[in-house]
Structures are given as structure tokens and as C-alpha cells.
N, C-alpha and C positions, 0 to 999 in steps of 0.2 A: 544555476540556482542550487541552491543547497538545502540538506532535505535537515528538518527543524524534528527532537524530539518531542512527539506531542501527549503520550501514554507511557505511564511505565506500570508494570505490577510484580511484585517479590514474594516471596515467600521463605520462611524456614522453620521448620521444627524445634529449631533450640532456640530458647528464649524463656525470659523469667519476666512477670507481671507484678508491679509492686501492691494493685489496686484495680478494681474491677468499678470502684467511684465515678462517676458520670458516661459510664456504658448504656447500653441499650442491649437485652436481650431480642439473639434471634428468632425467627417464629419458625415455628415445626414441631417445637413441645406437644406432646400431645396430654391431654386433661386425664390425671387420672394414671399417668402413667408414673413410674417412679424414673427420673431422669440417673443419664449415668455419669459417675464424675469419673474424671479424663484429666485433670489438673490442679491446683491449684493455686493461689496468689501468695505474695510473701507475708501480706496480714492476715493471710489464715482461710482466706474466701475460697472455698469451692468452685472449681470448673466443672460444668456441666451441663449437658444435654448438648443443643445443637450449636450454642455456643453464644457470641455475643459482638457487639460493633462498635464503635465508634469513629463520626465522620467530625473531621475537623477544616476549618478553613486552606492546610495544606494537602490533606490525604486522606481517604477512608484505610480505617485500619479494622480487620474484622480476625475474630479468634475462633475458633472450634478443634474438636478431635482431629483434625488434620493439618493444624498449625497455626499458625501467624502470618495472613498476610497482607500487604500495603501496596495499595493503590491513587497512582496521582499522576498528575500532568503537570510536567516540571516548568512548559512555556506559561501556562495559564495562571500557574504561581507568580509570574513577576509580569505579566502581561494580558488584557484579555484575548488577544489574538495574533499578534504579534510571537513567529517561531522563535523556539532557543537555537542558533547555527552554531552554535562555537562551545568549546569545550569547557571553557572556564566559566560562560553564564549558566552552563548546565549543571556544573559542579556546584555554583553559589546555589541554584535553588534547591539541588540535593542536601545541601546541609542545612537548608531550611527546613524539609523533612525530618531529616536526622534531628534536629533540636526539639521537634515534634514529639518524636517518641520519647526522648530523652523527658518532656515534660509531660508526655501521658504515663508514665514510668514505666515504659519499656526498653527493657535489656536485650541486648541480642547482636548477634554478629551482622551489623547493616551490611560492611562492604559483601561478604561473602554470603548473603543471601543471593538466593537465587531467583533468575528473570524468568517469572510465568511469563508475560507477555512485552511487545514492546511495538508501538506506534511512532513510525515516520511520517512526515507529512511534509509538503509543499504548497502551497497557496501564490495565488495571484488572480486579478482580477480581469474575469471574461467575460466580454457581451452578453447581456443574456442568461449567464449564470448557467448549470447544467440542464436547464430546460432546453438550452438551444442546441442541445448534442442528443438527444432523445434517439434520434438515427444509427448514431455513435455508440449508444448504450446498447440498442437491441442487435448491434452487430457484432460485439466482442463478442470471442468464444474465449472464456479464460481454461488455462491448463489445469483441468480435474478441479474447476470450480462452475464448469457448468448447468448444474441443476440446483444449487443455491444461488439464484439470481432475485434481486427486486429490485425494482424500479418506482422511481417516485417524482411526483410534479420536478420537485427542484434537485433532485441526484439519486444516485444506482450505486451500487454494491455486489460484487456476487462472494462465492468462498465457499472454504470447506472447514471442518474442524480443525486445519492446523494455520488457516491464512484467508485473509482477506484485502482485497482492494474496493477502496469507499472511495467516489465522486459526489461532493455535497455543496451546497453555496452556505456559505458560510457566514456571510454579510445576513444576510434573511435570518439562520441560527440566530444571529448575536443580537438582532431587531426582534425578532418574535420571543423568543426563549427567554434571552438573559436581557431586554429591555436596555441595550447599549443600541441608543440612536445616532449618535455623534461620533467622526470620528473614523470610522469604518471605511476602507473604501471600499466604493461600488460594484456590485456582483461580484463583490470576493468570493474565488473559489478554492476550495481543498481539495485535495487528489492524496489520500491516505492509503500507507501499507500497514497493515496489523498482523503480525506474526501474536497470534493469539493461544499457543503453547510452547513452553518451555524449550520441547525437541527441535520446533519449526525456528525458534529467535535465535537459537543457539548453535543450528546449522550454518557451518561457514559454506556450503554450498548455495543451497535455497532460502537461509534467512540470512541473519546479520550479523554470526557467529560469535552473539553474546551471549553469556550463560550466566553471570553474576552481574550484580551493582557493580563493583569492582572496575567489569570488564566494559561495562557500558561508560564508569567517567574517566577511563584511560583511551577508552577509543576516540581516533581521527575523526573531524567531521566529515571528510575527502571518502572515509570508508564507508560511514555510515550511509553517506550519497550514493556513491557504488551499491550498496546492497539493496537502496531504495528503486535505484535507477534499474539493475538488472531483473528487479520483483517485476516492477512493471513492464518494461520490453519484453521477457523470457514468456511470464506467467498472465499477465493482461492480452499486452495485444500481440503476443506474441512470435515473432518473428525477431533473427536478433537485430533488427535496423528498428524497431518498433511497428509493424505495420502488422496486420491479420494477414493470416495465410488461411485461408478457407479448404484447400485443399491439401492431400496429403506429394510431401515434397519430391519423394521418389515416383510418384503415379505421373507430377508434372514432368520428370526428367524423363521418363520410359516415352511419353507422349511426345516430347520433343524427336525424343531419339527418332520415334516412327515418323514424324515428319520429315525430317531428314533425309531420313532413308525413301521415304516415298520422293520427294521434291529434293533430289542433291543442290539445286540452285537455286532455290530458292523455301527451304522447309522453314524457315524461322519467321519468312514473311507470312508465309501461309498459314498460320501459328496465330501470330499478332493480330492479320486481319482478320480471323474468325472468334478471337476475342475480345478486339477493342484495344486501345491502348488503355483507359484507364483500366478496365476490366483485370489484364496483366498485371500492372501496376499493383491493385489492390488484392490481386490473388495472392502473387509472389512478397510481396510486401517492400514491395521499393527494388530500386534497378541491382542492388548489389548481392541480393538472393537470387536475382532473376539470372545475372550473369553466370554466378554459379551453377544454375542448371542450364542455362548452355554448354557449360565449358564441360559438365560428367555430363553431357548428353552426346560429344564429340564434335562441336563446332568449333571451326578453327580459332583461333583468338583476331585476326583481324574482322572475320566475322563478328566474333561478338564485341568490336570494338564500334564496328559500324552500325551495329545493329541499338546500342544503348546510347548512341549520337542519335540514331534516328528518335527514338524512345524520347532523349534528355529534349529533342526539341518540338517535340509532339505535345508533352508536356506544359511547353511553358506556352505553345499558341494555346492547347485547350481552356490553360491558365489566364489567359488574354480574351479567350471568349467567355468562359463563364464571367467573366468580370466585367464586361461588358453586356451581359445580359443578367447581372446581377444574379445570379446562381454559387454557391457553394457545394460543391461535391461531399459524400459523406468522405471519402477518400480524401479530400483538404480537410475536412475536419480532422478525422484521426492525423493527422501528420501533423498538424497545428498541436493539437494534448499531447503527442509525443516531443514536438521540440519542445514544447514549452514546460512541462513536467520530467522531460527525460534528460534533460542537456545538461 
């Protein structure tokens, strides 16, 4: 699945206003004070105070002493919920933007303005909606977003000032909010990345190494995926297979090691059985972390060959009895949001 732009916001400094006509001034003025002008229009209108806005049916565009900037969601321009995947429908609705300004009479260097912010998103539709992942939610520890966390009836969010991941039902959104009853399909959900400053969208590490409009309608949808796909694996649930790692990775290899060393023939069973199989599972975050810390722990590789056969078929019987007794593990849950949001 391909991750759909669903937020964009720019910003630049250099820009020329022909008309401040059917604006809205901002509030902050304070009474009594004398405001400070900061700019000007080409008919002669004074810039000042704390500035001013205008929202249109493609983009809010707001001005003040720190610039010119535009906000909008390029999929919601040509669809109510349906994502932009491709690069050319992305491009059509930017230049719906673009003609925007052009008729609010604003000048300015669109492509090389620069990306304050930018929103990925993926959607599909899940039983239940995110109320049936509640378990799921309170178990993420995301990376240096853990004390910005909330949680709500129908979807969770946590973040920091430079990024956020939002799970929300989206179908509910588009019935309650915007009064779209038809048409929707059922417990559609969203699983958003928001890279919500400049530094963070613009990191070709940790974000999605856009820094202008420019760079955003020349980029791959394929990349865009990538940076969507590695936010959530790396920074969500963090492990790189997508799974939670609860604990720290070298404390579990030190622990193996002393198993080993205490149990030569058997330390990796004695390990397993005092953990549980899914227990393992959902520490290491799936079998191919786990191998890894056998293998820096000093297990031989036929060992750890037999040991993740033992594991891969432990697995699918447990897989056989929950389902037979109608149980879902929170551990199937997260592996379900990962393939399904992460593939």
C-alpha cells in the first residue's frame, strides 16, 4: 500500500500582496495599543500588528511579521477521503493551489517555498475501527514520543514537537464532522505520519527529506512510502521488523549469553521456557531480532536454526488455539497494523 499525501504547509518571506480585500484580521491586537506596520500591499494598505488570514476552499493562507504561509491538503482538494498516491494527481491539485494565490493576488516563489510541515497517511478499513486496538495503543512506547501520548474512544496519537503518529477512524470523522454519510467504507481507518517542522520533514534520515514544494512534486511515490513505512517501524513500534521491544536490546543478549554459559545444552530452551513463547516474541519483536541476539550471544547457527523452527511452529499452533477459542493476542494485533500499514 502506498502512503497518500494528506497535509501540506510552506512558508516564505519573500512575497508581494496586491490587496489585503476580503482578509480577516488576526486576533492578538491588543486595544489601545498602537500596532506595528511590518509591510505593506501594492495598493498602498499597511501590514500590521499581528497580521491577517484568509481561508479558501483550497488552502488557508495566513500572513504576519514572520511571513506568508499556506496550508492545505492536496488529497481533500479533489476527494473527500480518498488518498493522492501518484505523483501527477498530486501535482494537478498543487496547481489548484497555485491558481489560488494567483487569484488571492499573491506573488511569490511557490515552488521554492519551503515545507514547515508534511502529512503521510494510509487508510484502510478495520473491524472495529481503533477502538478495538485500545490494548495496542496503551502498549506502544514510541521513540522520544512517550509522554505526549492520548488516547481517545475512536483513535491515539502520541509525539514530540518535531513528529507525530495519529491512529483515527476516519469513516466516524467523515459521518460526524463533515456530514458525508454515503459512500464511505466501513471503519475506515487512518494511521498518519506528521513530520510537523521544517528540520524533522526535511531530514532525509528521520523524516522524508523534503525541504521545498519543489522537492515534494518531484519526489517518488515509492520514496515517499519508504519514509512513511520506516517513521512507523523505527519510531512507533519500533523494532526494525515493526514489533515493540520492551526491553533494552543488549541486556537481552548479556542474558542469553548467561544462559548459555550456565545451561551449555540447553540455555536457549531454558530462556524460552521461562519466558513463554509469545512473551519472546513480543519482547524481541518478531523471530529475526530474536535471532540476532542469539547469534551476538554466541549460539551456534544450527542452533539458532532449530531453535526459530521450534519458535516458527509454536507459533502457528498458538495461532490455531487462539482461534479456536476465539481470543486475539495484543501481539496479533500489532503484527496485523504493521503488515497492514507497514508493507
Amino acid at each position: 500500500m502506498k502512503a497518500g499525501t494528506d497535509y501540506v504547509s510552506i512558508s516564505t518571506r519573500s512575497y508581494q500582496l496586491k490587496s489585503l480585500k476580503g482578509w480577516g484580521i488576526r486576533s492578538g491586537n491588543k486595544v489601545g495599543e498602537v500596532p506595528e506596520v511590518w509591510g505593506s500591499t501594492s495598493d498602498g494598505y499597511n501590514l500590521e500588528g499581528k497580521g491577517y488570514y484568509l481561508n479558501t476552499d483550497k488552502a488557508r493562507i495566513d500572513l504576519s511579521p514572520f511571513g506568508l504561509k499556506v496550508d492545505f491538503n492536496p488529497s481533500t482538494i479533489l476527494h473527500p477521503y480518498k488518498l493522492i498516491e501518484d505523483r501527477s494527481t498530486l501535482n494537478s491539485a498543487i496547481d489548484q493551489v497555485r491558481k489560488q494565490l494567483d487569484i488571492s493576488g499573491i506573488d511569490l516563489d511557490f515552488e521554492g517555498a519551503g515545507l514547515n510541515r508534511l502529512d503521510l497517511t494510509k487508510q484502510a478499513p478495520i473491524v472495529g475501527g481503533p477502538a478495538a486496538y485500545r490494548d495496542v495503543w496503551q502498549s506502544l512506547d514510541g521513540r522520544r514520543m512517550q509522554r505526549n501520548r492520548k488516547q481517545y474512544p475512536d483513535g491515539f496519537e502520541m509525539g514530540n514537537t518535531q513528529r507525530k503518529a495519529v491512529f483515527y477512524h476516519k469513516e466516524k470523522q467523515l459521518r460526524e464532522v463533515k456530514a458525508l454519510t454515503t459512500g464511505t467504507p466501513k471503519d475506515l481507518t487512518r494511521a498518519e505520519v506528521r513530520w510537523i517542522k521544517a528540520k524533522s520533514a526535511g531530514n532525509t534520515r528521520t523524516g522524508a527529506g523534503i525541504g521545498t514544494l519543489k522537492d515534494l512534486r518531484e519526489a517518488e511515490p515509492e520514496a515517499l512510502t519508504d519514509s512513511y513505512n520506516r517513521f512507523l517501524l523505527r519510531d512507533v513500534f519500533r523494532t526494525p521488523d515493526g514489533w515493540q521491544t520492551s526491553l533494552d536490546f543488549d541486556t537481552e543478549v548479556e542474558l542469553l549469553r548467561q544462559f548459555r554459559k550456565a545451561h551449555p545444552r540447553g540455555g536457549v530452551r531454558q530462556y524460552i521456557l521461562l519466558e513463554g513463547v509469545e512473551a519472546v516474541i513480543q519482547r524481541f519483536g518478531g523471530l529475526d531480532l530474536f535471532a540476532e541476539a542469539l547469534n551476538r550471544a554466541g549460539y551456534e547457527r544450527t542452533t539458532v536454526y532449530r531453535t526459530l523452527k521450534g519458535l516458527r511452529d509454536a507459533v502457528q499452533k498458538k495461532g490455531f488455539l487462539d482461534n479456536r477459542r476465539g481470543e486475539t493476542s495484543t501481539a496479533q494485533k500489532v503484527d496485523f497494523l504493521r503488515n497492514l500499514f507497514c508493507a
